[in-house]
VEXZA-573923 format. One line per 2 residues: number of its first residue (from 1); for each residue x, y, z negated of C-alpha. Coordinates in steps of 0.001 Angstrom, whole numbers. Example, Ala and Ser with C-alpha at 12.3 -4.5 7.8 and 13.67 -1.06 7.14 Angstrom:
REM VEXZA-573923
1 = 12300 -4500 -7800  13670 -1060 -7140
This chain:
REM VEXZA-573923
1 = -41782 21324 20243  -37876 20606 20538
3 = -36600 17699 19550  -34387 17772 16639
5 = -32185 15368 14929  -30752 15821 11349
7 = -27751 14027 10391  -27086 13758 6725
9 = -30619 14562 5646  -33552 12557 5243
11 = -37189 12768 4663  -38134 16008 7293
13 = -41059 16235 9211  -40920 17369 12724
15 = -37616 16023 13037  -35665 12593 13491
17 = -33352 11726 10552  -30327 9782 10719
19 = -28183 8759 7794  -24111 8889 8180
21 = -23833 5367 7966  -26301 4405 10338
23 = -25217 3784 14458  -25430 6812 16075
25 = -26961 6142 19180  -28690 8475 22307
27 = -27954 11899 20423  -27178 13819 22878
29 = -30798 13795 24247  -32368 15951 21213
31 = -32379 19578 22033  -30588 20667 18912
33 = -28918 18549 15922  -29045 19888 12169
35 = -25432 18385 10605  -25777 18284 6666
37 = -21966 17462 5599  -23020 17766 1710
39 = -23880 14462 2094  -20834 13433 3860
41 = -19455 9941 2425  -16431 10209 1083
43 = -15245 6478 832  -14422 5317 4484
45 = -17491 3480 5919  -16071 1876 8241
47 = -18769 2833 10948  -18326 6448 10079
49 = -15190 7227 12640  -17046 5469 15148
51 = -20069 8168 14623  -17582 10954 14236
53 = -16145 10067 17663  -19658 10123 19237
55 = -21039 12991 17623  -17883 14754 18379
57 = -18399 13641 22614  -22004 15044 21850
59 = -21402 18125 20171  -19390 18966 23751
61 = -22332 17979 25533  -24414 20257 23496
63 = -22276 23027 24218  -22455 22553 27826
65 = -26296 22413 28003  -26527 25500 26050
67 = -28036 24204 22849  -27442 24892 19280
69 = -26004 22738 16792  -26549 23695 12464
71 = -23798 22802 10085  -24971 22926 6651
73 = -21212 23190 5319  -19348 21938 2305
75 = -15688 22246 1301  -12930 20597 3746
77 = -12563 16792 3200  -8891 16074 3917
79 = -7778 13062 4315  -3773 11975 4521
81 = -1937 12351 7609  -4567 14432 9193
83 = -4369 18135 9324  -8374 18300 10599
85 = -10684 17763 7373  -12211 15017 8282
87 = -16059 15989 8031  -15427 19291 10812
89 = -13407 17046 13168  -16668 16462 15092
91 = -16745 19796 16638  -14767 21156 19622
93 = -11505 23144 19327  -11419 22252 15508
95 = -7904 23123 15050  -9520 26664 15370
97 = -11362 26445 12212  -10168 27240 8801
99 = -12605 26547 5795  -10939 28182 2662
101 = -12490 26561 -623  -12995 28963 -2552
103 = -14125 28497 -6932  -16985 30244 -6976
105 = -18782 33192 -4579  -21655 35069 -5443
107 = -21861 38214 -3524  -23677 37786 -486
109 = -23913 40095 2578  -26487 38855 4823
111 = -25659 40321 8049  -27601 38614 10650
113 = -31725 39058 10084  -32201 35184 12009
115 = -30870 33355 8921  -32547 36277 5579
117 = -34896 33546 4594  -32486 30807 4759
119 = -29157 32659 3231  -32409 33409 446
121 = -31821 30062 -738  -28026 30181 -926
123 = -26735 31650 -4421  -23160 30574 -4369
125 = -21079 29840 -1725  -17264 28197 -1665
127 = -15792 27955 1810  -14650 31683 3874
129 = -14513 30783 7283  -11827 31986 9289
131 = -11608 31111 13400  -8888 31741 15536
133 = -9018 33849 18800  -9835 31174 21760
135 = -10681 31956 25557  -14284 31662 26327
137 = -15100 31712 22292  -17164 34488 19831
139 = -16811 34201 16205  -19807 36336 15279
141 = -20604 36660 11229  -23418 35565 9652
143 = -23010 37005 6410  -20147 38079 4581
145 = -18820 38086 651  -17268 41557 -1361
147 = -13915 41328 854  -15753 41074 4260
149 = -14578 37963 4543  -17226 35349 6896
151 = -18516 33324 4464  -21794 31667 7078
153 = -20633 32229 11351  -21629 31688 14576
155 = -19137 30265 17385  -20536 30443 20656
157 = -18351 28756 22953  -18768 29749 27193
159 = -21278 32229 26405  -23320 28948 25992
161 = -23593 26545 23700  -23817 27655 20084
163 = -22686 26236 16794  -23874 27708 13400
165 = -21918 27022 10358  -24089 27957 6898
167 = -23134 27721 3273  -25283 25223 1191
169 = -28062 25823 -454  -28769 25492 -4240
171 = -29773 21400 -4851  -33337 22729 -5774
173 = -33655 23876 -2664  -32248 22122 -364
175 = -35090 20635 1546  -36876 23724 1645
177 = -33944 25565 3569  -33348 22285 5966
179 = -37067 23043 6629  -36555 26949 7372
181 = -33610 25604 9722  -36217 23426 11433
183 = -37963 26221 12463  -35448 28031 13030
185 = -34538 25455 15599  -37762 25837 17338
187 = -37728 29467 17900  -36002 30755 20745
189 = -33446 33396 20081  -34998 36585 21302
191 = -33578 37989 24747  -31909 40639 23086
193 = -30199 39035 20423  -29273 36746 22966
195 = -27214 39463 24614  -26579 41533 21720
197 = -24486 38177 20322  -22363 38344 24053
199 = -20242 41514 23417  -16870 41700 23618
201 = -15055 42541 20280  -11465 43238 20490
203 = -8398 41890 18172  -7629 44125 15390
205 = -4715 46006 15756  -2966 45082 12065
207 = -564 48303 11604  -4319 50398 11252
209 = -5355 51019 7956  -8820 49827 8653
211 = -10031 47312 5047  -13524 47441 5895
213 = -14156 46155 9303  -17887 45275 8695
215 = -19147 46118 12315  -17214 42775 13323
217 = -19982 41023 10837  -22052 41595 13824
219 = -23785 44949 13228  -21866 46163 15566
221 = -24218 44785 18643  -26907 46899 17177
223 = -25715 49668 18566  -27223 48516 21413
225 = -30900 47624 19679  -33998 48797 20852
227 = -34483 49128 16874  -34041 52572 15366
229 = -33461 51555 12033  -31125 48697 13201
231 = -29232 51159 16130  -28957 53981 12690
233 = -27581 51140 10317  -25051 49971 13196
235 = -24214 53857 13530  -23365 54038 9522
237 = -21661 50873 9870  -19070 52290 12846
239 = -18226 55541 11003  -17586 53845 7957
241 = -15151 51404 9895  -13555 55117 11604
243 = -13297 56847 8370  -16777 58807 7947
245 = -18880 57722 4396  -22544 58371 5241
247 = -25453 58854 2991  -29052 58049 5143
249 = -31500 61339 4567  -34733 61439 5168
251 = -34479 64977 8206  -31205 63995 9532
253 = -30437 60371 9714  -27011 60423 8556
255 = -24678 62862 6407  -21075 62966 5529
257 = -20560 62776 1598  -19410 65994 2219
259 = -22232 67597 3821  -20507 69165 6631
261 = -21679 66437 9503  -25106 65232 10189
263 = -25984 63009 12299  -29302 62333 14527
265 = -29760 59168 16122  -32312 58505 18847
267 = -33321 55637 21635  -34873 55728 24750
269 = -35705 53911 27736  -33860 56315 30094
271 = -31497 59107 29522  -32235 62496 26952
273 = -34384 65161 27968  -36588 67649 26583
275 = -39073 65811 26025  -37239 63584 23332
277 = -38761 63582 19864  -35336 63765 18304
279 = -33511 66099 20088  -36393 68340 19373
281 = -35859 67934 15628  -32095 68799 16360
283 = -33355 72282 18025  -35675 73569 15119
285 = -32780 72746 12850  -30603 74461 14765
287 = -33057 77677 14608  -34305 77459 11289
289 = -32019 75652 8750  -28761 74913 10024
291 = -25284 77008 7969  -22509 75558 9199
293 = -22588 72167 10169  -21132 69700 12788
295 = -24086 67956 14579  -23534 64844 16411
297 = -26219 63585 18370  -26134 60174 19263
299 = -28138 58230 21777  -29139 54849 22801
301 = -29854 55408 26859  -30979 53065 28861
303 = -31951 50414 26267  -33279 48022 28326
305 = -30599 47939 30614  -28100 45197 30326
307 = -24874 46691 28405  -22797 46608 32052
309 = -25528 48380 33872  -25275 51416 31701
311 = -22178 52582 33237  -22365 55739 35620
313 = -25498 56817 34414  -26845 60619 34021
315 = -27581 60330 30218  -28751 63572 29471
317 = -30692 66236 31485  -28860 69246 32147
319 = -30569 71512 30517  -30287 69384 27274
321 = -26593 69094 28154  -26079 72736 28145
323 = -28081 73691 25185  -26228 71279 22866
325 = -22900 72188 24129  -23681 76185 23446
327 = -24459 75214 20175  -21360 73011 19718
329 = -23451 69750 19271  -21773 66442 19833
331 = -23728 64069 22517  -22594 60351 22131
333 = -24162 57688 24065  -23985 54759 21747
335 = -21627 53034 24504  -19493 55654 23821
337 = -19427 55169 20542  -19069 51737 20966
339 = -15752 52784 23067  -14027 55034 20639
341 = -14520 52128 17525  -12907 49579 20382
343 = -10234 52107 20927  -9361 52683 17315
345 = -9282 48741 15833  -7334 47821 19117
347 = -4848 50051 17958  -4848 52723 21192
349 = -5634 55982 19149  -5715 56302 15230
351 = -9076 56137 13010  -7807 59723 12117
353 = -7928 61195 16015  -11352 59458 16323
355 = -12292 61119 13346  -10753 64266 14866
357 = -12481 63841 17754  -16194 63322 16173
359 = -15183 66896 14026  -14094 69140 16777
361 = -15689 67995 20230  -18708 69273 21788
363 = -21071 68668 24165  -21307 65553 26116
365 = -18485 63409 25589  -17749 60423 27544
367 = -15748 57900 26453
């Protein structure tokens, strides 16, 4: 069992509890803290700046050991002469962070499945969270409100130490979600969301017209799944962000609004070949039902391969290769999907050439 430490919470089994205002003393040697700040006091305990100072030397510590730190947030606490709000001035690089109160939220995106239960409890929020680009930092979302806007993020910090900021739940509650935290706390993040949560996204190029960035939410990494639902939801998610409106069907996994693209979506354990379920699906439509439509067929290879050893790798068989390309079928490893979304939000080729692209090539098409 890890040892855990709330701070600003009381009354939790399987944890140690600590009030604001008591001395804050040996934290650093739980394995992961739980930081309430709704119960941050607001009238200048004198010990408090003392305990902000340590837990902010801790929360460093933390980082470097690879641990994970929960902040159950609240709105900013700003005090004068002090640009930091006071109650996130614990935390490293806090200058980064920007908490935007906000009235009242409602809609609720969850993105990431680790926190469903606990975002369950949360039916208003009012703080978007907003982090600025730092070396050796990942600002990965948790969920999101109507405008895509991070309302609960991750910031993982030397591809090590994590820190997990989460809107508040509703008073009733509130215990019950410190207690889904809890054990949250004392389940290990799986390998692959582990690795998933490592990727590289680049900055946003702001002269593209691109509103809807959701992939940055985090769905983006699920490209890389060795979950078909979850690799076919990240898929969706990526066209959207390029231009193309889906619709899931139940033959073909995705279809333009239009009708005139459909897309199949498969993952395996090594590259395509005949013997994949999918691509078998794509040749009976092919000789039985299909008019006139693009197919792109798009592939997770390799999936338990790290993301850098998929490089340089034969991804379909030839005879595969050939058949699709005589039939002007699109084959896109998901890395190379991955490639063209980078290339479009980073500003080197428009969302319409990608689009372009997706409409017009065939065959296998590296990118």
């Amino acid at each position: 069992m890890n040892k855990i430490l709330i701070i600003g919470s009381s009354a939790h089994e399987n944890a140690d509890n600590i009030d604001w205002t008591q001395p804050f003393q040996d934290i650093e040697k739980y394995d992961c803290m739980l930081i309430d700040l709704t119960s941050f006091p607001k009238n200048y305990p004198p010990l408090l700046f003392t305990n902000i100072g340590i837990l902010k030397r801790t929360s460093r510590i933390f980082i470097r050991d690879n641990k994970e730190i929960f902040c159950v947030m609240d709105k900013p606490f700003n005090i004068l002469f002090k640009k930091i709000p006071l109650n996130y001035s614990w935390m490293p690089f806090p200058q980064k962070l920007t908490m935007n109160p906000m009235l009242l939220g409602l809609t609720i995106n969850n993105i990431h499945e680790r926190f469903a239960d606990y975002m369950k409890n949360v039916e208003k929020w009012d703080n978007e969270i907003y982090w600025k680009n730092t070396a050796n930092c990942s600002f990965e979302y948790i969920a999101t409100n109507k405008t895509q806007q991070a309302i609960a993020a991750t910031i993982t910090m030397n591809s090590r130490g994590k820190i997990h900021f989460l809107p508040k739940p509703e008073k009733s509650n509130h215990n019950k979600a410190i207690n889904l935290l809890i054990k949250l706390a004392t389940q290990k993040e799986s390998k692959e969301d582990s690795e998933l949560s490592t990727i590289d996204i680049p900055e946003i190029n702001q002269s593209e017209n691109l509103r809807n960035i959701s992939v940055l939410a985090g769905k983006h990494s699920n490209l890389f799944s060795t979950d078909n639902k979850k690799i076919t939801k990240a898929v969706q998610v990526v066209l959207k962000d390029l231009g193309i409106a889906t619709n899931q069907t139940s033959e073909f996994d995705l279809t333009d609004l239009k009708g005139n693209i459909v897309f199949k979506v498969t993952s395996t354990k090594g590259k395509v070949d005949a013997q994949n379920v999918q691509l078998d699906q794509v040749t009976r439509f092919i000789e039985k039902q299909r008019k006139n439509e693009k197919i792109v067929f798009i592939a997770n290879t390799y999936q338990e391969l790290p993301i850098n050893s998929r490089t340089s790798k034969e991804n379909i068989d030839l005879a595969s290769s050939i058949f699709l390309e005589a039939h002007k079928v699109m084959f896109l490893t998901t890395l190379s999907l991955f490639h063209l979304w980078e290339k479009t939000i980073s500003g080197q080729i428009t969302s319409q050439e990608a689009v372009w692209l997706i409409e017009n090539e065939s065959g296998e098409t590296e990118i």
